[in-house]
N, C-alpha and C positions, 0 to 999 in steps of 0.2 A: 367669869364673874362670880361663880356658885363655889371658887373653891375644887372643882373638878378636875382630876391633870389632863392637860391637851399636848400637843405638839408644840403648842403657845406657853413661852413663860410668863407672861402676863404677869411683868414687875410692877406690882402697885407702889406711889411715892404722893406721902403726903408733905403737902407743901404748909408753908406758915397762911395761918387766918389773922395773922398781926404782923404788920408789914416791919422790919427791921430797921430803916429807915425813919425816918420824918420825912417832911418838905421843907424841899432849899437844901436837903444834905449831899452831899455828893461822897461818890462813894467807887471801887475799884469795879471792872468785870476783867477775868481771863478769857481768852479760847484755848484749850490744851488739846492736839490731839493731830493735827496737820501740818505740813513742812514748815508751817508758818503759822508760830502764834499771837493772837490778836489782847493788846491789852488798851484797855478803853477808859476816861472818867467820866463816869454819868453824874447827870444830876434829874433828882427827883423835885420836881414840880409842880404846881396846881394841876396843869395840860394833859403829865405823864412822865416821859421821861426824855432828856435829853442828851446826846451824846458830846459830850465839852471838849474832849481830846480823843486822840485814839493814835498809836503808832502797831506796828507789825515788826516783829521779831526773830528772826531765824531759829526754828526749833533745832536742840541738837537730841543725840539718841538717848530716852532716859536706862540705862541700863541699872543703876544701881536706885535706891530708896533717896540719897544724896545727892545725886547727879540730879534729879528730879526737886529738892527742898529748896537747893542752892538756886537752881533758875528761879522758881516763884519767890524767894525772899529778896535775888537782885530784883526782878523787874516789880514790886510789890512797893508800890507808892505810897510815901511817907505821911502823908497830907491823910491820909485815910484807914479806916480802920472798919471796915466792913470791905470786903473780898468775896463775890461771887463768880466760880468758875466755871463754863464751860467744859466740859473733861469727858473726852469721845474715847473712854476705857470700859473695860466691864467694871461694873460696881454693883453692890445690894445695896438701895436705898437704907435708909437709917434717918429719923426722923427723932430728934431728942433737942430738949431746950430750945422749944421755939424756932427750929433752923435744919436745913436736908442738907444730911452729911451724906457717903457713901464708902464702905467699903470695897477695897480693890480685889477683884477676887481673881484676874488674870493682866500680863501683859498681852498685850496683840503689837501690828504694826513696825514689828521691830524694837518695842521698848520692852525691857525685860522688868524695868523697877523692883530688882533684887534687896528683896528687905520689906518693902511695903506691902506685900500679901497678905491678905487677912487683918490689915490697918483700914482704922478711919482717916481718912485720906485729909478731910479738913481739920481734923483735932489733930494730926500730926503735923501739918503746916501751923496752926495757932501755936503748935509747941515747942517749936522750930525758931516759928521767928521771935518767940518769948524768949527761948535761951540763946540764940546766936544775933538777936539786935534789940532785945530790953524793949520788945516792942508788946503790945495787947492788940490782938484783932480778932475776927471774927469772920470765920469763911465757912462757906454753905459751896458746895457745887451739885453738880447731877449730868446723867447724861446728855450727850449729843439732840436726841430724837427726843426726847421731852424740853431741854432745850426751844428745839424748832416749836413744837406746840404751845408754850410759854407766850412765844417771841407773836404768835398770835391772836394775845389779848390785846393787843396793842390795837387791835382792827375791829375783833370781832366778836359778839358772845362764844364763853365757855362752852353751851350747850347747843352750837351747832360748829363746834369745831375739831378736826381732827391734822394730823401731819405725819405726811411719809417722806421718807428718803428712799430715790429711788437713783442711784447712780452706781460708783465703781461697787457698793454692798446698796441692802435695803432692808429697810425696817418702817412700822408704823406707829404712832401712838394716837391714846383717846385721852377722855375725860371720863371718870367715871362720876362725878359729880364735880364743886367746883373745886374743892379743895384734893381733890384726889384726882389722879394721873395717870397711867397705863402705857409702862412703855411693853410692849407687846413681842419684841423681838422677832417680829412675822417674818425675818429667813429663814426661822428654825422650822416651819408650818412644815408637814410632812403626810398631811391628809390627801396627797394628790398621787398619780402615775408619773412618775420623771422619765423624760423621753429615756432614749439610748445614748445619746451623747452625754445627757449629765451625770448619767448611771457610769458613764466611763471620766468623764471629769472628777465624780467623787474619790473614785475607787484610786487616781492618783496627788489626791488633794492631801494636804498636808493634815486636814483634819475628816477622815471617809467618817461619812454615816451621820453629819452634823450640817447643820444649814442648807440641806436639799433645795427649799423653795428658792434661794436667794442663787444657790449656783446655777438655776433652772434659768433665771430672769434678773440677774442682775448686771450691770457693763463690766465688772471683773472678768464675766464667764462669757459674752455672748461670742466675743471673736474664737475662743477655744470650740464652740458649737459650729460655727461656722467651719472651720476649719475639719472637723472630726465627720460632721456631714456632706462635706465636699467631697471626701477621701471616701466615704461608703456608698455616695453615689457614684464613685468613679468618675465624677470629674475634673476634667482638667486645670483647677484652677490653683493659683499660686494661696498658700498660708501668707494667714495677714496676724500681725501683732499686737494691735489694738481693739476696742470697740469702737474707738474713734475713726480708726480705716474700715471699718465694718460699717457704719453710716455714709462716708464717703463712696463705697463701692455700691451703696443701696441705691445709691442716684442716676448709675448706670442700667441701659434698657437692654445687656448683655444676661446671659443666662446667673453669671456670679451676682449681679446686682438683683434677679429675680431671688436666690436664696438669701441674698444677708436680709429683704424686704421682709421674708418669712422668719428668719432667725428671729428680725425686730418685731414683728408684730405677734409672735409666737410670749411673747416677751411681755407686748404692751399688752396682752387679752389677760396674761395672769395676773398681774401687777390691777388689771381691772377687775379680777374677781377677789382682791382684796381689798379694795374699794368700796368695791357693792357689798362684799361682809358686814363691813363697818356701818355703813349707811343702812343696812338693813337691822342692825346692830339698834341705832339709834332709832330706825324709822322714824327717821324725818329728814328735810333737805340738809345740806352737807357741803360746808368748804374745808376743805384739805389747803393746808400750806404746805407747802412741795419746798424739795430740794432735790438740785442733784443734777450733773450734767443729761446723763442719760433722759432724765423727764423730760428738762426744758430744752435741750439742744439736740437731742436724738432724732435722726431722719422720720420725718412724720410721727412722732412717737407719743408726744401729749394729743393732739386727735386721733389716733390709735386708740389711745387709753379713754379717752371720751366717746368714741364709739362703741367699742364693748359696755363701757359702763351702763349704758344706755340701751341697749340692750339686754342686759342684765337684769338693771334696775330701773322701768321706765315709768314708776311712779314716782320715781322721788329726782331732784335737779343737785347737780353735784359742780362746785364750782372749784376752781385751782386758780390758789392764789401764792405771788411770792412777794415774803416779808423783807426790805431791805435791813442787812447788819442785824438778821434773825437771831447769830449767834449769841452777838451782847445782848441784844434788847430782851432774849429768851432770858440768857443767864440773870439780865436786872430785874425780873418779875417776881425773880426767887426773893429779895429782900426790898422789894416796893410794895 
């Protein structure tokens, strides 16, 4: 917060103090970023916000700056002229005229979006669909994990709210007051000791020496732990390919089911002392809006994470909560 460098890049994004909308307007939301993208019409309301239509999409691979314009200009509804995106890429927030643009500053995922590096990702769609359909709009997007903290105004005060994703990756965000944001990218955290396994995970990862925390304790990596730990104990046990057979095997009272229990909860303790940061962070009570298979579906793994936490931190009450259709209702915050 002081501006000091951490292991935390602590993305600051400021959002609009003047909502882009009216009431009674309705207006587009994208999700970009998963096999499957979500496009929605909201409408802004006395109430809040409401979701009028919504279908799902088949994403294809953006490999070029093109291949990525063409999809948002087909599925980019006519009726409308205000576009807020969800867009689960890396970007540097960028805050100008009234609206959070972002630059792209890598593909992940499999999309290369060759061309678009170092663009304004919405001023190059406004300028896109200006010259390939005569059309004027105006699009705002931001990441994923702000996104989700967004999509938790909807429920609850700004100032006791935070949101993590804790699944196949992980990340957190805050508030730093109400117009300002914090997406924290807490897998990069590196302030800790990584076992032996992850130290050997990194060292063949496509990216060594980057995202420690998150190959420590995220579902990407836990089956990989399991398996590297079986092997150094000398056990006899067969490699599993999932994190999701890794939960599965947890539920057996066999010596394998005794280690994936440790993989998991080795897992939920960390993922709780990034919880307790925050909350101590805030000092004061604390709901998180979660995402992410591993939190809410993982073998005993959100009461894991709520027993550590509580331990940790046992002045302060920390609650988990999940936002239905987080994505849009995140993304519609940006211009409500």
């Amino acid at each position: 917060k002081n501006g000091n460098k951490t292991s935390l890049p602590f993305i600051i994004h400021q959002i609009p103090q003047s909502p882009l909308v009216a009431v009674n307007d309705t207006f587009q939301v994208m999700v970009i970023g998963g096999t499957v993208c979500k496009s929605a019409l909201v409408v802004k309301n006395q109430q809040g916000l409401t979701i009028r239509s919504q279908i799902e999409i088949t994403q294809p691979v953006f490999n070029t700056e093109d291949d990525f314009l063409e999809f948002v200009a087909k599925y980019s509804d006519k009726s409308v002229t205000i576009l807020a995106i969800n867009f689960a890429y890396p970007l540097k927030p960028i805050f100008e005229n009234g609206k959070l643009d972002g630059i792209l500053l890598s593909g992940t995922k499999e999309h290369a979006f060759s061309g678009l590096h170092g663009k304004k990702v919405g001023e190059t769609i406004e300028k896109y669909v200006q010259n390939k359909l005569r059309r004027s709009i105006r699009v705002t997007l931001v990441n994923d994990t702000i996104t989700l903290l967004l999509s938790g105004l909807t429920k609850y005060p700004w100032n006791q709210l935070s949101a993590g994703i804790v699944g196949t990756g992980l990340n957190f965000a805050i508030f730093l007051n109400q117009h300002t944001l914090v997406n924290l990218e807490s897998a990069s955290f590196n302030k800790f000791t990584p076992n032996k396994s992850s130290l050997a995970i990194d060292k063949n990862s496509l990216n060594p020496n980057s995202a420690l925390f998150e190959k420590e304790s995220s579902g990407g990596y836990l089956y990989q732990h399991f398996n590297i730990r079986a092997k150094s104990e000398k056990d006899n046990f067969r490699n599993i390919s999932s994190t999701e057979e890794l939960g599965s095997m947890a539920r057996s009272s066999n010596p394998a089911g005794q280690l994936a229990r440790d993989v998991l909860e080795h897992s939920a303790a960390l993922v709780a002392c990034q919880i307790a940061g925050i909350t101590q962070f805030y000092e004061k009570n604390m709901t998180f809006v979660m995402e992410g298979s591993l939190f809410w579906k993982g073998y005993q793994y959100k009461n894991t994470v709520e027993k550590y936490v509580k331990l940790l931190i046992p002045e302060y009450s920390v609650k988990f909560a999940k936002i239905h259709n987080s994505g849009i209702l995140g993304a519609a915050r940006l211009v409500s």
